[in-house]
N, C-alpha and C positions, 0 to 999 in steps of 0.2 A: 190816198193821194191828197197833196195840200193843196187849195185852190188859193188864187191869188189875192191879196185883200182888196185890188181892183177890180176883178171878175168878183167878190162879194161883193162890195157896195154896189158895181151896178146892177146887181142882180136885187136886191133890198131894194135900188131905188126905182127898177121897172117894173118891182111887182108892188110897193106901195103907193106908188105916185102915179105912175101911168095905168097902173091896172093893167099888166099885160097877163097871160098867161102863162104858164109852167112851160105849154111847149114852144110859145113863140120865143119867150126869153132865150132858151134851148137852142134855138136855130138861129137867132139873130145873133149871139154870142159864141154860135159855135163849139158850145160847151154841149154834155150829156146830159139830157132828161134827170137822171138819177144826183147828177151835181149839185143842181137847180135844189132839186126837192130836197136835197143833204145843206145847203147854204140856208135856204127858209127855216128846217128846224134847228138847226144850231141857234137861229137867232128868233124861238121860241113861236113860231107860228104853227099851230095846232096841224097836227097831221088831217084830222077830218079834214079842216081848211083848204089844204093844198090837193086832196083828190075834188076835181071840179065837177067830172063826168061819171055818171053811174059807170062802176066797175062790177065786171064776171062775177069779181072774188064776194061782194057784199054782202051774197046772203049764204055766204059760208064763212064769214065772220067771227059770227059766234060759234061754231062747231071748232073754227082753227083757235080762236080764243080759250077756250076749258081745253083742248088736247094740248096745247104749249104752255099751258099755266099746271098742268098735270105731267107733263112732260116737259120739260122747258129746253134740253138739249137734242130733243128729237130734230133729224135733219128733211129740209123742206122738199126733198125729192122722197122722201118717207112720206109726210105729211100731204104732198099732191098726189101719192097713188092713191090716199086716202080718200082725198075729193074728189077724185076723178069717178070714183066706186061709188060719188054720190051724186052727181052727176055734173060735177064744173068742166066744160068744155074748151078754159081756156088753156096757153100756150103753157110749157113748163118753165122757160126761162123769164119772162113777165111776174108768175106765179111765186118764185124763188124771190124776185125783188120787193113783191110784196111782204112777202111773209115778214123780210127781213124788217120793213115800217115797223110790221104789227108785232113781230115778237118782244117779248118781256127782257128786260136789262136788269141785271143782277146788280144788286145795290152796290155800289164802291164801298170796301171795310178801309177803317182807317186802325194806322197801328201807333203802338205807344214805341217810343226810341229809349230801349232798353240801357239800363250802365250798369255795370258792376264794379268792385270794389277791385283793388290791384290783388292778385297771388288768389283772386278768386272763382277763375271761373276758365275753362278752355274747351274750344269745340273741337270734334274729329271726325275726317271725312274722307274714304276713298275716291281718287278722281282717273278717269279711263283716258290714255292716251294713245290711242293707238295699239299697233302689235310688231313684235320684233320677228325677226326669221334669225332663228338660228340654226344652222344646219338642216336638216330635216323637222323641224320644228316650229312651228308660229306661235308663239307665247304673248298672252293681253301685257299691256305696260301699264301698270297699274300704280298709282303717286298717291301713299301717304299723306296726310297734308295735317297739323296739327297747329293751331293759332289761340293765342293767348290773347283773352276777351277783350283785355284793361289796356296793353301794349300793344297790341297786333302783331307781336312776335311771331314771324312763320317757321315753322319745320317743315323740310319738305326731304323725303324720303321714295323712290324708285323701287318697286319689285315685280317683280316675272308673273305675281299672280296673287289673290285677294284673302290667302287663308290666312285661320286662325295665329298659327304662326307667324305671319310676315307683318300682322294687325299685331299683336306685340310687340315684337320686334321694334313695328314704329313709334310705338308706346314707352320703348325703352330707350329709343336714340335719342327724341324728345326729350325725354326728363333727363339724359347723361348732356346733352346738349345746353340744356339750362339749369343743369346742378339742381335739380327741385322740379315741380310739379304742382299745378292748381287742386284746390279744393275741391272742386266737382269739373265733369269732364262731361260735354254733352254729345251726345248722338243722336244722326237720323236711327232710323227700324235696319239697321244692319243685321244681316244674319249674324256676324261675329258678335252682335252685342243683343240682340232679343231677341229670343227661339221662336216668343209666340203673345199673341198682344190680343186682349179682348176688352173695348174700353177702358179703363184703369189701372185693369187687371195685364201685370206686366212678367212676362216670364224672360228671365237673364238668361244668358250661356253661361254657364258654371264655371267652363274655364275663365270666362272676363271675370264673371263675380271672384274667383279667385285671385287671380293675380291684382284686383281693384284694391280687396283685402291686404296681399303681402304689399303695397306701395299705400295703402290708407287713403284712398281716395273716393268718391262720392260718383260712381256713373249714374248718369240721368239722360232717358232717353225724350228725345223733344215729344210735343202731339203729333196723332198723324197727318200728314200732308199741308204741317206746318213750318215750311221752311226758312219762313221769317224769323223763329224762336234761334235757327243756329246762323243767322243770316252773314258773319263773321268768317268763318270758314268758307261759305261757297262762295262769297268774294275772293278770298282768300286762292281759291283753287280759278276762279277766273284772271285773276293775275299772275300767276303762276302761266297760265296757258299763252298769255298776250307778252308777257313780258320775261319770262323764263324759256319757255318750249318754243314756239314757233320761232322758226328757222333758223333750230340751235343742232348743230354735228355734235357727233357723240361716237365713241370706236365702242364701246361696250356698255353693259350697266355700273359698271363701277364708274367707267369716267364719266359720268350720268351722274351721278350723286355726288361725284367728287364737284363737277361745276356745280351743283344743286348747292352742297355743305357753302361754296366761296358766295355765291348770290345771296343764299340767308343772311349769313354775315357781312355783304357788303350791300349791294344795290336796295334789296328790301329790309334791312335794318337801317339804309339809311332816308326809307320816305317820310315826309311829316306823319305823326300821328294824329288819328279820327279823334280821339280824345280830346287831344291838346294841339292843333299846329303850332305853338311856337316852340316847340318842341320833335326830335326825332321818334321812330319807334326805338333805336339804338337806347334814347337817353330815357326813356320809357320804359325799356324792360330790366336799365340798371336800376329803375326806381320799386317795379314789383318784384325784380327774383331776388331782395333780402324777405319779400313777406311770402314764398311760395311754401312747400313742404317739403322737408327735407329727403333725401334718397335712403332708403333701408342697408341695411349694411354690406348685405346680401342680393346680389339681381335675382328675380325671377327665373326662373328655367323656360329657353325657349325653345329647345329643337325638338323636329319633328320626330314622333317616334309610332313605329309600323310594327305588326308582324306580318311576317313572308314567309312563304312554303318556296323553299329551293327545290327544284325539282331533278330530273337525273343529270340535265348538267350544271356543271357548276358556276351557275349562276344565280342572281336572285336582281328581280324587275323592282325598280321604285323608278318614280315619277318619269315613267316612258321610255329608260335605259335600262341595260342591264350591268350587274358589278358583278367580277369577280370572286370566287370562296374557294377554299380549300376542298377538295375533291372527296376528304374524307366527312362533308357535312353536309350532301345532297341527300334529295328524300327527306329534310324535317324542319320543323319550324323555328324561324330564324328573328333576330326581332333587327330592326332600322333605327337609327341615329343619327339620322342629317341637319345641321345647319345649312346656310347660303354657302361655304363654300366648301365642304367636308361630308362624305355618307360612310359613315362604318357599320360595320354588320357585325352584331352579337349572337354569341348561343348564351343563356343565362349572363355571368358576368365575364365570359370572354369573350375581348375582341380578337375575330378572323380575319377582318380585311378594314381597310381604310384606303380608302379611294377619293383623288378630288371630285366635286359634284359634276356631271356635265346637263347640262341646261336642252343638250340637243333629241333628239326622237330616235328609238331602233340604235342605241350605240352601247356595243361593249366596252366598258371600264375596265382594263383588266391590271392585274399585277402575274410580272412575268413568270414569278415564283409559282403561282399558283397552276397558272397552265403548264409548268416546264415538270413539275410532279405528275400531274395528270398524262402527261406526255410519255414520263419516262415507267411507268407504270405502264401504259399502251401504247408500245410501241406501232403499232398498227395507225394509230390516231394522224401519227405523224403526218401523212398523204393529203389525207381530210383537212387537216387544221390546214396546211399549204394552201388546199384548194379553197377551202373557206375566206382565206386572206386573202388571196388573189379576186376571191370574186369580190367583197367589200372592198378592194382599191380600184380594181376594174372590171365592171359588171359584164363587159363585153368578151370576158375570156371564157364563160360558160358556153356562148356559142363557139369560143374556138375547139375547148373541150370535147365536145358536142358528137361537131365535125371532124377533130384529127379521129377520135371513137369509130366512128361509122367508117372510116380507112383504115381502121386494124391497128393505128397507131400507139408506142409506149405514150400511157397518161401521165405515167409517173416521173416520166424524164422530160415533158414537156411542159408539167408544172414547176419540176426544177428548174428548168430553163427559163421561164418567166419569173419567176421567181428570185433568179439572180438579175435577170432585167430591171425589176422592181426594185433592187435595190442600189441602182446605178441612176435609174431615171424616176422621176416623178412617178408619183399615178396618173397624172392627165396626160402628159405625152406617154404612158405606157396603153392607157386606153386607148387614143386617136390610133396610137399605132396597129393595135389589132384590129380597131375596125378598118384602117387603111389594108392590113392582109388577109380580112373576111372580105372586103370589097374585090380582092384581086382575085380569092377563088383560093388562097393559099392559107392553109387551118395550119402553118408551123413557125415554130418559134423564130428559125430565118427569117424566116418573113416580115415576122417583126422588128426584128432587129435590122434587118435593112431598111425598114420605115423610119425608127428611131435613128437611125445614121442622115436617109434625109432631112429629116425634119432638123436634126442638129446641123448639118451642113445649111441649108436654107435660113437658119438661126445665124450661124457663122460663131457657134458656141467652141470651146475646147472640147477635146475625147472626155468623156466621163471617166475616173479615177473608179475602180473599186476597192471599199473599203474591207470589205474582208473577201481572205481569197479563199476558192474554193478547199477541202483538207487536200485534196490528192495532189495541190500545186505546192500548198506547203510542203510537203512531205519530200518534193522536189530540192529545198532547201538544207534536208536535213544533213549534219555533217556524215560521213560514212568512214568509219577506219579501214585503209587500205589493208589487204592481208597478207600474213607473210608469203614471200613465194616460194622458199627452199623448202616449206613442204611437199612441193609437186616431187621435187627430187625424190621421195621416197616412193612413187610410183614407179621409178627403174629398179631402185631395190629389190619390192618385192613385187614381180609383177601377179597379176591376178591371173586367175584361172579361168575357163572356158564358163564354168558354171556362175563363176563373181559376176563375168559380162553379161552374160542372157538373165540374170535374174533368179535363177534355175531350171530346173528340166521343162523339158516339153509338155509333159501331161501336167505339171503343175501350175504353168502359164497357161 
């Protein structure tokens, strides 16, 4: 708290001039005991000075003196159970404001204001914003952030999560971003960039040491719990937060990066540069990316790659969804090929399924091809799959199941019938609607269907159109060739016989 420069000087001039005391000063100005004594040593009067009256604490002094000069971040509610065990009597919160006189101040370090050379030198840093919900899903938001030493050129790059993957990935937008890439590149102790660090002694993640290799580059990780060394970047990613992200809309992560890509290029390419103010970082980074390193001719390889055990059905789990496979490749191991927005699934060098990514938790990818084989191979399946989709669109038709079961009722024709439900009306109103005819007591498909007609009427929507009719209506359609009728005429011809009518005899009927 700042005290006023009125409330200090008269505080300076009642305690040198009048000779008052610590606590009258305290009372006659209205201010705290602890203000008093904080105003006096700012302006260099001895602490011994200012305790007037023998205090509790004195002749534990030196006992608090060698444990805080041995301990020096030990905390003072620590430190008084200690005294207390030796016999200091006084209050604990008193005790706490002492200690704080007596304890030891860590010396101020002063730092040197680093430069480097243009095309020489870039830091990198992962920065956490937040989490996204997607679907059944909460994913970290996690921001690339890559800044050029000399220019303060920012990259800033968006991803769902912090691996090794998506840490290249931003390594490579970067340098496609600036046609080139600095000579050495610094890091905090990232797991993606140091497995393992024993003073000096620095162990790399193999894949960075590689892919450092195929773009020629020099990774250097800073000291520990020196974050002055990359101090460039965490600014970097502080303005990023103050003048990029807060209270900025976004419909997904791409349009997230899409605004990211227009800000780099415009807003933060256009502030002065630290180097130079008379100068932009714009006019800045056209002066270091002719001196950076040029790009290989070749990228790097980024995508993610697994193996999976497909198990009996056909499917195979990567990162919290399931993908569809060909029914002939359950039961063995299978390998993964995902980038951001593509997962294909290999057996050796063929590819079985190519699916877009989904981002969400619990969700099947499927391709139609794949289950409509497995289908027609098990005909039996067909019921199951119905009923499995129905329940994934409305969770609340398991209890209507449930209960038409426990009345004897056909299952099979009552998942048809929601079923073509389901595909005139949404999932939301086909859910409300069943719980609207589990609320009345009525587990049948009527039911529903006159819920879905209220709720359309109370809407004031049009009748739902169906798009495909059921076969037995088509079939309604079909042309039919009238048949001739002068062939009845030959039934006066020849009439039949007693035995033609019945079929034949009695004992054989």
């Amino acid at each position: 708290m700042t005290v006023a420069a009125e409330i200090q000087a008269q505080i300076l001039r009642y305690y040198h001039v009048e000779r008052w005391r610590i606590g009258t000063i305290a009372r006659q100005l209205k201010v705290h005991g602890g203000t008093v004594h904080r105003v006096l040593a700012n302006a260099g009067v001895p602490r011994s000075a200012l305790v007037r009256r023998p205090s509790r604490i004195e002749g534990y002094l030196v006992f608090i003196g060698q444990t805080l000069e041995k301990f020096p971040t030990l905390t003072a509610s620590r430190l008084y159970a200690m005294v207390q065990e030796r016999g200091y009597i006084g209050g604990p919160d008193h005790f706490r404001h002492l200690v704080g006189l007596y304890r030891p101040r860590p010396s101020r370090e002063a730092y040197l204001r680093l430069r480097t050379l243009p095309g020489e030198q870039g830091q990198v840093d992962w920065g956490h914003f937040g989490h996204l919900n997607i679907g059944r899903a909460r994913r970290p938001l996690m921001a690339f952030v890559m800044v050029l030493s000399w220019s303060r050129r920012i990259f800033l790059r968006f991803y769902l999560d912090a691996r090794m993957e998506n840490f290249l990935r931003g390594h490579q937008g970067a340098f496609e971003a600036w046609s080139g890439l600095p000579r050495v590149l610094l890091y905090d102790n990232l797991k993606s960039a140091v497995l393992e660090r024993h003073g000096d002694a620095i162990r790399f993640h193999p894949t960075l040491l590689e892919f450092a290799g195929h773009y020629r580059y020099e990774p250097r990780p800073v000291a520990v719990a020196r974050g002055n060394e990359k101090g460039r970047v965490e600014r970097a990613i502080r303005y990023v937060r103050d003048n990029f992200f807060a209270a900025r809309s976004f419909a997904d992560i791409g349009d997230l990066n899409a605004q990211a890509d227009l800000w780099c290029a415009g807003q933060a390419s256009n502030r002065p540069c630290p180097e130079d103010t008379a100068m932009s970082v714009r006019e800045a980074f056209e002066t270091e990316q002719p001196r950076l390193l040029s790009l290989p001719g070749n990228p790097y390889p980024t995508e993610e790659q697994l193996q999976v055990s497909a198990g009996k059905t056909p499917y195979v789990r990567f990162d919290l969804n399931d993908y569809s496979i060909p029914h002939t490749h359950v039961q063995r191991m299978l390998t993964v090929r995902a980038d951001p927005k593509r997962v294909r699934v290999l057996d050796g060098g063929e590819i079985l399924a190519d699916h877009p990514r989904s981002y969400d938790r619990k969700a099947q990818v499927e391709d139609p091809a794949h289950i409509e084989a497995l289908v027609l191979r098990k005909r039996q399946a067909r019921q199951h799959r119905g009923i499995d989709h129905l329940a994934r669109a409305a969770p609340a038709s398991r209890d209507l199941l449930i209960r038409a079961g426990e009345r004897g009722a056909n299952l099979g024709a009552i998942t048809a019938a929601l079923l073509r439900l389901l595909d005139r009306y949404s999932a939301t109103e086909v859910q409300a609607a069943i719980v609207d005819a589990l609320a009345s007591g009525v587990p049948h498909p009527n039911a529903v269907r006159l819920a879905l007609e209220r709720r359309r009427e109370v809407r004031n929507d049009a009748p739902p159109v169906a798009v495909c009719l059921p076969q037995h209506i088509k079939q309604k359609d079909t042309p039919v060739q009238p048949h001739r009728l002068d062939t009845y005429d030959q039934l006066t011809d020849h009439p039949l016989t007693d035995d033609q009518l019945t079929g034949g005899d009695d004992e054989q009927s």
